[in-house]
Steps between C-alpha positions, in 0.01 A plus 500: 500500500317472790665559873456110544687421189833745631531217730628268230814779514621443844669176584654449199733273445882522447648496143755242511826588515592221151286715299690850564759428246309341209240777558781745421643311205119510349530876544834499306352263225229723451794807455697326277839623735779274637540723780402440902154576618461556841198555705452859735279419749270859448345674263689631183603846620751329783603281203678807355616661798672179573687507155561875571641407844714207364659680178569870650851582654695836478688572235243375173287706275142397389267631245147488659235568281176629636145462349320440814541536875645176517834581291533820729506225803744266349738815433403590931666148563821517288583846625441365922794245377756739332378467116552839347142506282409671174092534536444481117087654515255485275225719460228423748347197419624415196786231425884640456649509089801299412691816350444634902652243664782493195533886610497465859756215556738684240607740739587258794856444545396082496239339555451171778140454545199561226141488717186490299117431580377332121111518509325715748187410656505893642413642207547261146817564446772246319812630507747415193649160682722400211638815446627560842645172493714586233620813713553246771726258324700781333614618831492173635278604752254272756192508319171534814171422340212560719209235277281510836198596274627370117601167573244246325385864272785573379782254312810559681794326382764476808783381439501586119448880645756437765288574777684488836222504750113513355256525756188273493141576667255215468238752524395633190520368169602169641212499734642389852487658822628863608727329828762321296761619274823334340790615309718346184884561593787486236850374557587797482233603752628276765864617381402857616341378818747332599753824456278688729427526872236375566228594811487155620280406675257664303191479315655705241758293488521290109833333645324361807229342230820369374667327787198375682317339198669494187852378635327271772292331196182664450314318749302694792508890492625658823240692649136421549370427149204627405261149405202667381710779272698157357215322456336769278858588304514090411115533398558807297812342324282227437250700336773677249651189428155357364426787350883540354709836566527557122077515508473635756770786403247543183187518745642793669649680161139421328331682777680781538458486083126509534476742809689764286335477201165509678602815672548677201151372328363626805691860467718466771900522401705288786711701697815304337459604138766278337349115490867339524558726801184380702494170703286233484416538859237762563416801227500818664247810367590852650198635688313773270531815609261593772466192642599335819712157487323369818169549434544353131620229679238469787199528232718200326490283756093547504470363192753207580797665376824472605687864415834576641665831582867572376762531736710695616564849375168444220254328737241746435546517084445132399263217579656139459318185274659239654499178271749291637468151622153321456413899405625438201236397313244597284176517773719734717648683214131616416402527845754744572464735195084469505565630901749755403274629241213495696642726745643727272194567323301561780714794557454643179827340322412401110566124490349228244499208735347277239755560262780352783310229583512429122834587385620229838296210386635559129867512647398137739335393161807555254716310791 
């Protein structure tokens, strides 16, 4: 794009205020859940300090379960608001077990609030959704999903889970933009809410959502809307419901399918082992020994290859594949592992390139 063509960004105009609510009730369709969605007005990460902010009060335990950075903020927020948290950890960069979250919660003396992250675009990791629900609903606790990343990669079934509040980016394997966010609130979501102060007038604030759109008829958001972010989350709705969530659910799951089994015609083991236990986001591959995460990355990049670095406390030991969104597919699925291989060799790492390339057209082919 050239610096004439950014113009076509700036005046743009505003989304009308009619097509707030059905553009939220497309976003439920394509769930599959009878519960709210409401719009946050930022990107994803003040989507779940809001629902932090609006559930915590002294006096309630959580069980916080931590496989990236992002879990250990969410815990951050309930403790600021009285929660007494259990941090249930994995080991670094890989995703938590459903007999250590069955040990963990055992010993609480009860249990109010469950908090998990279910695929993690940090590192690959899909924690064992199902499972925890099941914990959840035996000690009838709130159930917070954060699906920023594995919504539209992932099936998630919300209310048949008994998800309370399931956060939503439009950025990844949906394939909106990075400035919007929503949220899908229970019954018994709002129940909660409503039980607990609330830091009106706030940002953070789920109950001010509440009063000033849903209970004044969905109409115009408070605020200053953003047009151009609305624009581009109606667009990129669009786009999945053309496509269909169920397909394009399969695109993402195919391509992580291929990306993995290319790795290990290639030589390369990904750094989550266990195939159900890996996302269909990005595939992470630990960094061989000896070698430096940024300049793998940096050499990438010369060759037109998008690597990522972990994050958090193993941002030097992996580099990230990231196939979500249009990445999915089977041009950027070679791309990526041709690049990756590329630089590996050329620092003196035993790869078969050729042999990824054609164990990834024979998985596209079979499909």
């Amino acid at each position: 794009m050239s610096p004439h063509d950014y113009n076509a960004l700036l005046d743009i105009p505003n989304f009308p205020p009619e097509r707030y609510a059905p553009l939220a009730d497309r976003i439920a369709r394509l769930l599959g859940t009878r519960s709210d969605i409401v719009f946050v007005q930022a990107e994803a990460l003040l989507a779940l300090e809001a629902i932090a902010t609006s559930v915590a009060r002294p006096g309630l335990v959580a069980a916080n379960i931590v496989t990236s950075p992002y879990g250990a903020y969410f815990g951050a927020w309930l403790r600021r608001g009285g929660v007494e948290v259990l941090d249930i950890v994995a080991e670094p960069g890989q995703p938590i077990t459903a007999p250590a979250v069955e040990a963990a919660i055992s010993v609480l003396p009860k249990l109010d609030i469950l908090v998990m992250v279910h695929g993690e675009a940090a590192n690959g990791a899909l924690n064992p959704l199902e499972a925890v629900a099941r914990q959840a609903r035996a000690h009838g606790a709130l159930l917070i999903i954060d699906a920023v990343a594995s919504v539209g990669a992932h099936a998630i079934d919300i209310d048949g889970l008994g998800i309370d509040f399931l956060a939503i980016g439009p950025q990844k394997a949906l394939g909106g933009p990075v400035g919007l966010s929503a949220v899908a609130i229970s019954p018994r979501g709002w129940s909660h809410i409503a039980a607990t102060p609330s830091p009106s007038p706030s940002l953070l604030s789920l109950a001010d959502i509440k009063a000033n759109w849903l209970d004044k008829g969905r109409g115009a958001l408070p605020g200053t809307p953003p047009p151009l972010e609305f624009w581009a989350l109606e667009a990129a709705i669009g786009r999945v419901e053309a496509e269909g969530i169920d397909a394009r659910i399969a695109r993402h799951q195919l391509a992580a399918r291929a990306t993995r089994t290319g790795l290990r015609a290639m030589g390369v083991e990904p750094w989550i082992v266990d195939d159900d236990a890996a996302s269909a986001l990005v595939t992470s591959v630990p960094v061989p020994p000896g070698l430096d995460a940024g300049t793998l990355i940096v050499e990438g990049a010369g060759l037109g290859v998008a690597l990522g670095r972990g994050f958090g406390d193993i941002e030097d030991r992996l580099l990230r594949i990231d196939h979500t969104g249009r990445r999915a597919a089977f041009a950027s699925v070679s791309a990526s592992l041709a690049g990756l291989g590329a630089v590996l060799k050329a620092h003196g790492v035993a790869v078969d390139i050729g042999a990824a390339i054609r164990v990834v057209a024979a998985v596209y082919k079979r499909t």
